[in-house]
Wavefront OBJ file of the C-alpha trace (Angstrom):
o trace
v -10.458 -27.735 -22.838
v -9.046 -26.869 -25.781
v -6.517 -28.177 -28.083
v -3.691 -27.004 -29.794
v -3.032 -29.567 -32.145
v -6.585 -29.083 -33.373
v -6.446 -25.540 -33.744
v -3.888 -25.634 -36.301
v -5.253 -25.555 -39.474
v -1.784 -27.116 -41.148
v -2.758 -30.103 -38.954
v -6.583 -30.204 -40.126
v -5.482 -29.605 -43.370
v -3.570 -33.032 -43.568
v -6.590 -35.015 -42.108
v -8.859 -33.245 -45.119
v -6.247 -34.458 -47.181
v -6.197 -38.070 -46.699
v -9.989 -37.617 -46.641
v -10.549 -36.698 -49.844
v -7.974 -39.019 -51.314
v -10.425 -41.833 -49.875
v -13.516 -40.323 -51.719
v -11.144 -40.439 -55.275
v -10.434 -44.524 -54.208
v -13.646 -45.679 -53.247
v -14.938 -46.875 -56.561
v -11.733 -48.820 -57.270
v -11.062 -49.973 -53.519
v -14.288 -49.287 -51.353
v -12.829 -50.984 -48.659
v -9.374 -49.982 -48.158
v -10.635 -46.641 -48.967
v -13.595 -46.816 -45.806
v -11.090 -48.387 -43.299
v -8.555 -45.226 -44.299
v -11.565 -42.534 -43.613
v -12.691 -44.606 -40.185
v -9.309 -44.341 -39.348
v -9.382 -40.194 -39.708
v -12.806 -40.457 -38.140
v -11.638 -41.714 -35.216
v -8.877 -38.989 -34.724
v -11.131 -35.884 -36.156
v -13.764 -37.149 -33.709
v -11.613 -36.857 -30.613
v -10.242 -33.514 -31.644
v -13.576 -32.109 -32.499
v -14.758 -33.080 -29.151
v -11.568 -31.544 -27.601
v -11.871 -28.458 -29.033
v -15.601 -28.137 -28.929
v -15.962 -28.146 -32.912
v -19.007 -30.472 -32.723
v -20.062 -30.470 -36.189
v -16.643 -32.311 -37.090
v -16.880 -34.218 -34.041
v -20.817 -35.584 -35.111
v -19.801 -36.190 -38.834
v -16.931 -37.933 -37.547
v -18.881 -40.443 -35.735
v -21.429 -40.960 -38.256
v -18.751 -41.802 -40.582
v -17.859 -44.691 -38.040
v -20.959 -45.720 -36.797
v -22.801 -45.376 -40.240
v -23.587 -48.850 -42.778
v -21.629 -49.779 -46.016
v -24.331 -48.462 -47.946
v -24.088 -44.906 -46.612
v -20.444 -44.738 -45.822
v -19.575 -42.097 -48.781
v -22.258 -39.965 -48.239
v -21.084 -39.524 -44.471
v -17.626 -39.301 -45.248
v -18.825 -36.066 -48.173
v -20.561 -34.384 -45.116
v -17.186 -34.597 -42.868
v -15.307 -33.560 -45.749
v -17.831 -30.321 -45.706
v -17.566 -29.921 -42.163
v -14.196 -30.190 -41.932
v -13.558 -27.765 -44.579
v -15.580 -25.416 -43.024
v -13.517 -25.593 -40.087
v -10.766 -25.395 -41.266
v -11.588 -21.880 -42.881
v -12.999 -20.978 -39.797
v -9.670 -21.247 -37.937
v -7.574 -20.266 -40.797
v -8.910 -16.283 -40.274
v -6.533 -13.706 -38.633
v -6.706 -15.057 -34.697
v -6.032 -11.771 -33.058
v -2.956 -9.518 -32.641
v -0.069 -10.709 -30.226
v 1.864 -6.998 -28.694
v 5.232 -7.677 -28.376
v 7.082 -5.689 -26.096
v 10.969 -6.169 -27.032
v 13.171 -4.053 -28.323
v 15.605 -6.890 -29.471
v 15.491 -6.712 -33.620
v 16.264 -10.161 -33.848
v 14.047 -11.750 -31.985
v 11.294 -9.606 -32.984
v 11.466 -10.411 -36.828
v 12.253 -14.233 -35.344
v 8.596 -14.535 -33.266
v 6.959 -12.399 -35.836
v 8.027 -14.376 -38.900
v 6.602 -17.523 -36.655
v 3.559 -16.029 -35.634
v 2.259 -14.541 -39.246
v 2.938 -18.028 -40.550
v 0.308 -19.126 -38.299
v -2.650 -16.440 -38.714
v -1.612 -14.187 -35.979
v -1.133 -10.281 -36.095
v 2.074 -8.555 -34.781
v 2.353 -5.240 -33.039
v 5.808 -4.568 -31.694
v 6.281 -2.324 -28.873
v 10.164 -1.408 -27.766
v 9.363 0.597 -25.129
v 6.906 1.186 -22.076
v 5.421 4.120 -23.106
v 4.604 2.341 -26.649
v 3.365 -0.280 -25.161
v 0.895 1.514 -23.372
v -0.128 3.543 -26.723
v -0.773 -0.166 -28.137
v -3.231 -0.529 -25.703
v -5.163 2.376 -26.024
v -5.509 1.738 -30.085
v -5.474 -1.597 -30.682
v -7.320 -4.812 -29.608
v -4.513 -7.075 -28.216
v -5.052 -10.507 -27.181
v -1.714 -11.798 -25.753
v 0.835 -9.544 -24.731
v 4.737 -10.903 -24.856
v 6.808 -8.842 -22.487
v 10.690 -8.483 -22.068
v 11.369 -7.855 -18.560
v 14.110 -4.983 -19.141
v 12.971 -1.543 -21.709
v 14.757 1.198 -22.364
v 12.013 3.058 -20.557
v 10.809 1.444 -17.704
v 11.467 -1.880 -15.290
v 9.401 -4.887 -17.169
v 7.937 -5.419 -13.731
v 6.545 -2.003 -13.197
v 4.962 -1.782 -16.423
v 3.375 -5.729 -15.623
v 2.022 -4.007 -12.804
v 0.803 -0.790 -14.542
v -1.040 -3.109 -17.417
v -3.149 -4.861 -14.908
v -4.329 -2.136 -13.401
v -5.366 -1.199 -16.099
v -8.896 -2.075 -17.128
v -8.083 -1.584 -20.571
v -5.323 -4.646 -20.170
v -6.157 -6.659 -17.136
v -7.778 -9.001 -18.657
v -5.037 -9.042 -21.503
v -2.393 -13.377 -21.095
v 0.687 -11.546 -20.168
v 3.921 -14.029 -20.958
v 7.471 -12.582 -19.509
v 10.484 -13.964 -21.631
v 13.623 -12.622 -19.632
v 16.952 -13.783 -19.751
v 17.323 -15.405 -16.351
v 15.004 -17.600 -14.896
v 16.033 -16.405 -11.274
v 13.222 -17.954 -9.058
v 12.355 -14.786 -7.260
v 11.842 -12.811 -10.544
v 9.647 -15.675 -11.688
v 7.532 -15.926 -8.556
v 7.310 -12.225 -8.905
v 5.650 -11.461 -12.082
v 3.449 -14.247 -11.369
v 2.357 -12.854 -8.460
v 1.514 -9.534 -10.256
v -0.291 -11.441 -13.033
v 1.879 -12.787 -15.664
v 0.486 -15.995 -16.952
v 3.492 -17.546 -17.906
v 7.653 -17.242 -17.221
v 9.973 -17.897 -20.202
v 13.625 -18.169 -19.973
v 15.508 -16.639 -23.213
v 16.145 -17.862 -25.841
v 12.523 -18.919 -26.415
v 12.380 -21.332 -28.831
v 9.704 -20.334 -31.467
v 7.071 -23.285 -31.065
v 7.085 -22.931 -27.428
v 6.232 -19.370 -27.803
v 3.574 -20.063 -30.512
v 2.009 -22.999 -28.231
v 1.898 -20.910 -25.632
v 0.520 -18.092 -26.986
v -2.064 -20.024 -29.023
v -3.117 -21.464 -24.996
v -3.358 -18.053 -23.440
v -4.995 -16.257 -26.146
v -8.204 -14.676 -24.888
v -10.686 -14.119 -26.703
v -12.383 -11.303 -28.702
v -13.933 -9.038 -27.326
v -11.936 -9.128 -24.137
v -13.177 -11.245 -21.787
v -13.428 -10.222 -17.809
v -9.993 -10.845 -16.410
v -9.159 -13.893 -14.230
v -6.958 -12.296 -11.788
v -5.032 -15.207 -9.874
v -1.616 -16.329 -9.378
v -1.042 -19.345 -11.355
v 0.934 -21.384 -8.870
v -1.192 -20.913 -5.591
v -4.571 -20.054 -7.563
v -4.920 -17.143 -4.947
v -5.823 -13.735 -6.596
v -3.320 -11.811 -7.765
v -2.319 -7.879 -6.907
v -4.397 -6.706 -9.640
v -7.542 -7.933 -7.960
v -6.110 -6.737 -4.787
v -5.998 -3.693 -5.696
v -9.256 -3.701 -7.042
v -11.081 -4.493 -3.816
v -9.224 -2.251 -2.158
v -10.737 0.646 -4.174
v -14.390 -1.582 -4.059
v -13.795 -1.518 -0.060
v -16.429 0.878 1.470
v -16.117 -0.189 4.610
v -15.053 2.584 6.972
v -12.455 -0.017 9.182
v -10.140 -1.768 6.963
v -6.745 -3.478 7.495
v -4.075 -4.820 5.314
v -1.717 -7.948 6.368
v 1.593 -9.062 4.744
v 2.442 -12.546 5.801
v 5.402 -14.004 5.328
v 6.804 -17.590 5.531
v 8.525 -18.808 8.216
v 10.513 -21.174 10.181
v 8.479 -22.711 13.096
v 12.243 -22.607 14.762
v 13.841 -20.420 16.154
v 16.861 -18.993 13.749
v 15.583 -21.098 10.997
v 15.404 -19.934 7.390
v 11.596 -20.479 6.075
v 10.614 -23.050 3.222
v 12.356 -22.645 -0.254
v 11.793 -24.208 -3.678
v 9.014 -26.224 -4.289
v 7.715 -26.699 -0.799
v 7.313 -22.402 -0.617
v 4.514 -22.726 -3.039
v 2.260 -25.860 -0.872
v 2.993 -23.907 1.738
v 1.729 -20.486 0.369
v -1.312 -22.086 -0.716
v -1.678 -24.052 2.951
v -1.757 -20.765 4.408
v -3.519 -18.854 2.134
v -6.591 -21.279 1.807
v -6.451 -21.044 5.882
v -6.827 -17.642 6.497
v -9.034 -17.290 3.294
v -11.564 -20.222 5.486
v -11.296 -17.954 8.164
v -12.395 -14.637 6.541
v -15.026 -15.837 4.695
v -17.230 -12.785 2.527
v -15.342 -10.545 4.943
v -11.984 -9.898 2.909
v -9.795 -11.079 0.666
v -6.382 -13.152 0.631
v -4.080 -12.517 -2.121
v -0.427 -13.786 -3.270
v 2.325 -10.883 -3.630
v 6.000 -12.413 -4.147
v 7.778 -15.634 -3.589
v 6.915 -15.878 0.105
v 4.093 -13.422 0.828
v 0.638 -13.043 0.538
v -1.280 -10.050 1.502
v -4.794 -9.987 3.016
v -7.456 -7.136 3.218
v -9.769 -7.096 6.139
v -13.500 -5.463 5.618
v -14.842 -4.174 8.591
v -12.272 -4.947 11.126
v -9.694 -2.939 12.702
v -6.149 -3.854 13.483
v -6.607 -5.488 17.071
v -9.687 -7.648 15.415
v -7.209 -8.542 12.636
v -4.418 -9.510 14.616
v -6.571 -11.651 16.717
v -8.059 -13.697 13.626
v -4.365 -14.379 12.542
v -3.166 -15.270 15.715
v -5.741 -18.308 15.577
v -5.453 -19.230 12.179
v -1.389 -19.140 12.858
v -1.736 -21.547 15.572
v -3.525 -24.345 13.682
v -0.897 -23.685 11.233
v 1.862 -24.502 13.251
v -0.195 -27.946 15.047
v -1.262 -29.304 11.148
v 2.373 -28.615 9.836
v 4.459 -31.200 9.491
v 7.375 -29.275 7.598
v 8.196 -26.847 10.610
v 6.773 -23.680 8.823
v 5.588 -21.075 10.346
v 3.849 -17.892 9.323
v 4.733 -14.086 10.607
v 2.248 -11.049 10.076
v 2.280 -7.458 10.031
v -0.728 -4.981 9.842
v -2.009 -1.825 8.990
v -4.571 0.209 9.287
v -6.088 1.452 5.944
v -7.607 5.149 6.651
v -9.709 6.969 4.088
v -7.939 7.000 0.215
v -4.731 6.064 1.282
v -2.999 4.171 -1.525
v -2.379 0.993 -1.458
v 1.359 1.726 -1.830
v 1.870 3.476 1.311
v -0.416 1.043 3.204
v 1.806 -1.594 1.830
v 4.773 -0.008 2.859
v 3.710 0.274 6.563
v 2.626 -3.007 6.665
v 5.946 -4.429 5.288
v 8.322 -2.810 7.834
v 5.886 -4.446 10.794
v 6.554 -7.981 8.462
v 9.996 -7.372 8.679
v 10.253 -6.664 12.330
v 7.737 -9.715 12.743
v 10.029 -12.117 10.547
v 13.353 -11.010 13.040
v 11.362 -11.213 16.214
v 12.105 -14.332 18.133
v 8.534 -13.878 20.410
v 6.216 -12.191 18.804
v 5.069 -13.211 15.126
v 1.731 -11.158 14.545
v 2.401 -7.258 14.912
v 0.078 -4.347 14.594
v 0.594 -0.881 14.144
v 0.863 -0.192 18.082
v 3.377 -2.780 18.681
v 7.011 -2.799 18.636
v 9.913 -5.404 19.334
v 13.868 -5.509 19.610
v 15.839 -5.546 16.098
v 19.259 -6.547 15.401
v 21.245 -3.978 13.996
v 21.467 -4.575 9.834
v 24.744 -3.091 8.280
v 23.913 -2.236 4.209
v 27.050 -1.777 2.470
v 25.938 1.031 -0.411
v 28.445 1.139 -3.534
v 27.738 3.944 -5.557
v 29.078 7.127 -7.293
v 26.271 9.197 -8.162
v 26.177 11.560 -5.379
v 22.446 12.465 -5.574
v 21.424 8.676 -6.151
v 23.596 7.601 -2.827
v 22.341 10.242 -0.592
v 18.300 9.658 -1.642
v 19.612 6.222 -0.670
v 20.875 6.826 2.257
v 18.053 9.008 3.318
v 15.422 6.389 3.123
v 17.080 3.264 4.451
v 18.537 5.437 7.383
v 14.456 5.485 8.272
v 13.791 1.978 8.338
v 14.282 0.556 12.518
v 17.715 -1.080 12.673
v 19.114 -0.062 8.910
v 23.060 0.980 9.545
v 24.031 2.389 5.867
v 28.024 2.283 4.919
v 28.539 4.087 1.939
v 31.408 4.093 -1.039
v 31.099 6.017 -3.821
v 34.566 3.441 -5.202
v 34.567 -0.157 -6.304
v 37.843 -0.809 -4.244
v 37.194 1.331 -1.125
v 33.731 -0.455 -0.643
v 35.620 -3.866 -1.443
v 38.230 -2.794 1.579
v 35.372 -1.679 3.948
v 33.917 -5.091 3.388
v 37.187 -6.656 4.642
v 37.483 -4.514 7.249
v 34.018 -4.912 8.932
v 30.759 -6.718 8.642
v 28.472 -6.562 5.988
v 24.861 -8.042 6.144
v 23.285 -6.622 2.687
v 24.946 -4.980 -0.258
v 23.115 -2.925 -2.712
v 26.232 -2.536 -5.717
v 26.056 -0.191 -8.670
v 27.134 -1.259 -11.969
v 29.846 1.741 -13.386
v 31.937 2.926 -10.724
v 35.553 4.349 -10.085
v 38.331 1.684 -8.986
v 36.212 -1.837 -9.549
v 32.899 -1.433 -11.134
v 30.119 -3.539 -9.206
v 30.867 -7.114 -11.422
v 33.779 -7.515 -10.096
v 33.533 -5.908 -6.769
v 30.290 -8.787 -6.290
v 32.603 -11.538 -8.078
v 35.355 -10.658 -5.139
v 32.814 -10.856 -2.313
v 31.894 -13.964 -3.240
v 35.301 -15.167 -2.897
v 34.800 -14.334 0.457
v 33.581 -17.434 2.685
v 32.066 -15.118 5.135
v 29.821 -12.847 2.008
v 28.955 -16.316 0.186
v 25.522 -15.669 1.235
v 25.568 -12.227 1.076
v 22.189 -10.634 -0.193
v 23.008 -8.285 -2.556
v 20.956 -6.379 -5.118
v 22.715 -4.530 -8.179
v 21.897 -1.209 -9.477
v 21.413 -0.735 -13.467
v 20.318 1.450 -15.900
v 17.315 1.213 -17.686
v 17.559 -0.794 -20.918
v 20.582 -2.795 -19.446
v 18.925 -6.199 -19.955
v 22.688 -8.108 -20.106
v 23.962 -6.515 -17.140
v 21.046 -7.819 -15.319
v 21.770 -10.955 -16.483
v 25.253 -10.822 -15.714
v 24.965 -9.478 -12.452
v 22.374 -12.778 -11.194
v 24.729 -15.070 -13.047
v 27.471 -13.721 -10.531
v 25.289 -14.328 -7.749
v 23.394 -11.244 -7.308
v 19.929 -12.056 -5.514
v 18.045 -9.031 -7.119
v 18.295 -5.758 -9.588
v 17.431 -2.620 -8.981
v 16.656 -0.471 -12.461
v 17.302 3.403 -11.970
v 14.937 5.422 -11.970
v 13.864 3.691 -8.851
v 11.297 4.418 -6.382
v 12.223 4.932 -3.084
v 9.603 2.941 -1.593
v 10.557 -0.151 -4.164
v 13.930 0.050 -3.158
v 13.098 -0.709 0.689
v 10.514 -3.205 -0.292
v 13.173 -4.974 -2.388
v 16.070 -4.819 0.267
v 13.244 -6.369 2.965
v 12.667 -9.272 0.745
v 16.402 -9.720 0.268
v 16.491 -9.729 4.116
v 13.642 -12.087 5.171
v 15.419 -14.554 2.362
v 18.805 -14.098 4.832
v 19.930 -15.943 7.793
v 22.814 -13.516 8.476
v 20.797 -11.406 10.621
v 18.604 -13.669 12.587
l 1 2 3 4 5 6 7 8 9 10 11 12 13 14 15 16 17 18 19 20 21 22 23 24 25 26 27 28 29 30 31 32 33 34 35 36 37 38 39 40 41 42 43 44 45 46 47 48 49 50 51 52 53 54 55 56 57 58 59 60 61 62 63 64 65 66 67 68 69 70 71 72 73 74 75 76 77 78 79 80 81 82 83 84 85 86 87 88 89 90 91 92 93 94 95 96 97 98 99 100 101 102 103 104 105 106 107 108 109 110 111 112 113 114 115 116 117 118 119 120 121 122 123 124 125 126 127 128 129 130 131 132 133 134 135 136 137 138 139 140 141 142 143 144 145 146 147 148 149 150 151 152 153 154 155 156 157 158 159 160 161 162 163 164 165 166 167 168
l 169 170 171 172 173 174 175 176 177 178 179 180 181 182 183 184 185 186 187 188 189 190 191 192 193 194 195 196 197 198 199 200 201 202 203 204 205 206 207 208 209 210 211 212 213 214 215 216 217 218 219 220 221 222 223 224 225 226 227 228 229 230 231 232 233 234 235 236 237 238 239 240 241 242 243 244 245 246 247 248 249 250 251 252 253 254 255 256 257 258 259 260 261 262 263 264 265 266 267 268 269 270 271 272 273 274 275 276 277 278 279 280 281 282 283 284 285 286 287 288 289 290 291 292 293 294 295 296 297 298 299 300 301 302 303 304 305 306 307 308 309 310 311 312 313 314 315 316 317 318 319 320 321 322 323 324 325 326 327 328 329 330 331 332 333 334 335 336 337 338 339 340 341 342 343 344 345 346 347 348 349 350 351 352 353 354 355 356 357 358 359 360 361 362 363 364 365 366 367 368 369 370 371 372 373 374 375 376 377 378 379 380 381 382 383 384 385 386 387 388 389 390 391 392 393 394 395 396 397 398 399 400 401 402 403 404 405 406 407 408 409 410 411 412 413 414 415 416 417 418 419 420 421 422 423 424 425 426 427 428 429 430 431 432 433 434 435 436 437 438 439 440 441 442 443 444 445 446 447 448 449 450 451 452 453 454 455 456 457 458 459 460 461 462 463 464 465 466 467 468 469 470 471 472 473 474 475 476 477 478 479 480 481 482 483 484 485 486 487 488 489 490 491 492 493 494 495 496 497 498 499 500 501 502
C-alpha cells in the first residue's frame, strides 16, 4: 500500500527539517536533541515501510534501536537517505490529461497540480482528447462528463477500448452525482465519481492514488464497487472468444414478488455482487461475468448455445432466490453470438429479451426462441426537430409493446399528458410553447407523473442543462447526436427502474 502523506515531498521535507536541526543541537543538548530525532524515527520509519521506501524505513530504525555512542552517525545516514528520497519524489510524477473545457477550473486544478510535480495536458474536447493519447504518455486522465463534441460517457467507453488508454485511472467530475450516472461510468471503467465543484486536495489525493505508473502498466479492468470486470474486459474476451457457440446474458435485478420494484441504493450493489460471484462459480474457465450499469451484469458463455445457457441460469437463479433473504430476484435474457457480430448489436438483442424478462410475471430466463405477453408502454415524445422525432419514432415503434405519442410543442405535449396516460417521457430541451424545463417541472406537479421516468434531450456541450434537467427530476439525459441503439438501451433502463408498467 502506498501512502499519500509520504509521497509528498513538502511533508518529507519538514521531517528532514527537524532532522537536521537535531544534528546542529547535539553538541550543546545530546539528549534533547536524540529524543527529538527518535521521535522523527519513529514516524519516517512507519512511512518508509508504508510506502515501500526501505532505505528510510532501515535508517529509521537504526536510529532507534542504535546505542548513545552511535546515535549521530545513524541519524547522518537517515538524513542521507531521506534526502535522497526526497529528490527522488520531488521529479516530474507524470502528466495528468484533463478533459474540461471549463477555463476556470482548468487553470484552478492545474495551478494545484504543478505545485505538486505533476504535468498538465488539457483537452476541451473528445476528439483532443483522443490526439492526447496518441502523443503523449498520460497517467491519470480527469474527465468532464459533458464536451462540446461528444457524451463524456461515450468517449469513457471509447478510451478503454482502447489499448492505448485502457489501462490509463479514469476520474469523472460531473456536476450531478445522480446515482445511475455514477454506477454507470463505473461500470464502463472509471475509477472514481466526483461531484463538482471538486475541491482541489481531493482531486490531488486522488489523483496522486490512481496514478499508474510509467510505462503503462496492464490494465485492471473491474468495476470498483462489485470487483466484477468491467465492459472493457468484456469486450475484450468477446473478440479473444474462438469458440464457434457463444452466448451473451443481460441480467437484471429483480423483485422475488410479483409487481415489486427490485433492490435500490446500497443493497443493489451486495446484491450485484451476490449474483455475480454465483453465476461466475457456476461458469468456471468457461466464460466470463461482467458488471454493465446500476442493476445489470452481462455474462459471455464459451462453448454453449442459448438452450445450454438458459439452463445454467435457471439453476443458479433458483439458489438465488432459496439463499436470499432480501426478496431479490434475478431476470435473464440471451443471445446468440454468430460469427463477428459486434458486441453492440448482440447487446441490443439481448436487452429487449431482459426487458420482456423483467415485465414477465412467469417466466424470468428468456432465450432468443421464446416470447411472453407485454403490457402496452405509452412514451410521450416532446420534440420539434422533425427529422430527430421521426428517427425516434421509427426505432421505438420496433421495440414489442412501445406506443409512441408525439408533440413537436411544449404545451400540446403538456395537454396530451392530461388528457391520457403517460408511462415514459423522453423531453427535449428548446421547444415552441414550454420548452422541456418547465414542461418536466409541470408534470411533476402532477401526482399521477411523480414517478414518471423521463429522460431529457440536450445538445452537446450543454453540461448546465443536464444538470438542471436531473435537479428537476429528470431520471436520465440523452446528448444529440445520439445513437439509435443508445437511445432504446437508455429508455429500457428507465423502464426496468419503473413500477408504472408492471
Amino acid at each position: 500500500m502506498t501512502s499519500t502523506q509520504s509521497r509528498d515531498p513538502d511533508d518529507l521535507r519538514k521531517h528532514l527539517a527537524a532532522l537536521k536541526a537535531a544534528a546542529r543541537l547535539y553538541r550543546r543538548q545530546p539528549d534533547e536533541a536524540r529524543g527529538t530525532a527518535q521521535r522523527v524515527a519513529h514516524v519516517l520509519a512507519r512511512l518508509g515501510t508504508d510506502s515501500g521506501a526501505t532505505g528510510v524505513a532501515s535508517a529509521a530504525k537504526q536510529l532507534i534501536e542504535v546505542a548513545d555512542d552511535q546515535a549521530q552517525k545513524a541519524l547522518k545516514s537517515l538524513i542521507t537517505k531521506l534526502d535522497k528520497q526526497i529528490q527522488a519524489i520531488s521529479a516530474p510524477r507524470g502528466v495528468v490529461l484533463l478533459v474540461e473545457d471549463d477555463a476556470a477550473l482548468v487553470k484552478l486544478f492545474t495551478h494545484t497540480l504543478t505545485q505538486k510535480g505533476w504535468e498538465v495536458a488539457v483537452a476541451g474536447t473528445a476528439e483532443q482528447t483522443e490526439d492526447a493519447i496518441r502523443t503523449q504518455k498520460v497517467s491519470v486522465i480527469v474527465l468532464d462528463l459533458v464536451l462540446p463534441d461528444a457524451d463524456g460517457r461515450n468517449l469513457l467507453l471509447r478510451l478503454k477500448e482502447d489499448t492505448r488508454s485502457a489501462s490509463i485511472p479514469v476520474l469523472v467530475a460531473s456536476a450531478h452525482d445522480d446515482p445511475h450516472v455514477k454506477a454507470e461510468c463505473l461500470a464502463l471503467g472509471a475509477s472514481d465519481f466526483l461531484k463538482k465543484p471538486v475541491k482541489p486536495k481531493k482531486l490531488l489525493d486522488l489523483i496522486t492514488r490512481r496514478a499508474a505508473p510509467l510505462p503503462v502498466a496492464e490494465p485492471v479492468e473491474s468495476e470498483p464497487s462489485t470487483r466484477l470486470p468491467d465492459y472493457a474486459r468484456l469486450a475484450k474476451a468477446l473478440k479473444a472468444a474462438t469458440t464457434e457457440k457463444r452466448t451473451l446474458a443481460l441480467v437484471g435485478l429483480a423483485s422475488s414478488s410479483p409487481g415489486a420494484l427490485p433492490p435500490s441504493g446500497p443493497t443493489i450493489e451486495a446484491a450485484l455482487e451476490r449474483a455475480g460471484a454465483a453465476i461466475a462459480e457456476d461458469l468456471g474457465d468457461r466464460g466470463l461475468v461482467a458488471r454493465l450499469g446500476t442493476e445489470e451484469l452481462a455474462v459471455l458463455f464459451h462453448d454453449s448455445d442459448t438452450g445450454e445457457a438458459c439452463e445454467r441460469l435457471e439453476r443458479v437463479r433458483g439458489a438465488l432466490r432459496e439463499a436470499s433473504e432480501d426478496g431479490f430476484d434475478i431476470a435473464v435474457g440471451l443471445a446468440t453470438i454468430q460469427g463477428d457480430t459486434d458486441l453492440e448489436d448482440v447487446m441490443d438483442q439481448a436487452g429487449r429479451l431482459l426487458y420482456l424478462a423483467l415485465r414477465s410475471t412467469g417466466e424470468r430466463v428468456l432465450c432468443d426462441a421464446r416470447a411472453v405477453p407485454l403490457p402496452t408502454v405509452k412514451i410521450l415524445l416532446a420534440e420539434d426537430d422533425a427529422l430527430t422525432a421521426k428517427l425516434l419514432i421509427y426505432r421505438l415503434a420496433r421495440e414489442p409493446g412501445f406506443e409512441v405519442t408525439h408533440s413537436p410543442d411544449g404545451l400540446d405535449a403538456l395537454a396530451k399528458a392530461e388528457e391520457g396516460t403517460v408511462d415514459l417521457a423522453i423531453l427535449d430541451i428548446n421547444m415552441p410553447g414550454i420548452d422541456g424545463f418547465d414542461l418536466l417541472s409541470r408534470l411533476r406537479e402532477m401526482p399521477r407523473y411523480a414517478d414518471l421516468p423521463v429522460a431529457m434531450l440536450t445538445a452537446l456541450g450543454s453540461e448546465r442543462d443536464v444538470v438542471r434537467g436531473l435537479e428537476l427530476g429528470a431520471n436520465d439525459y440523452i446528448v444529440k447526436p445520439f445513437s439509435p441503439t443508445e437511445v432504446i438501451a437508455r429508455v429500457r433502463r428507465l423502464l426496468r427502474r419503473s413500477s408504472r408498467v408492471r
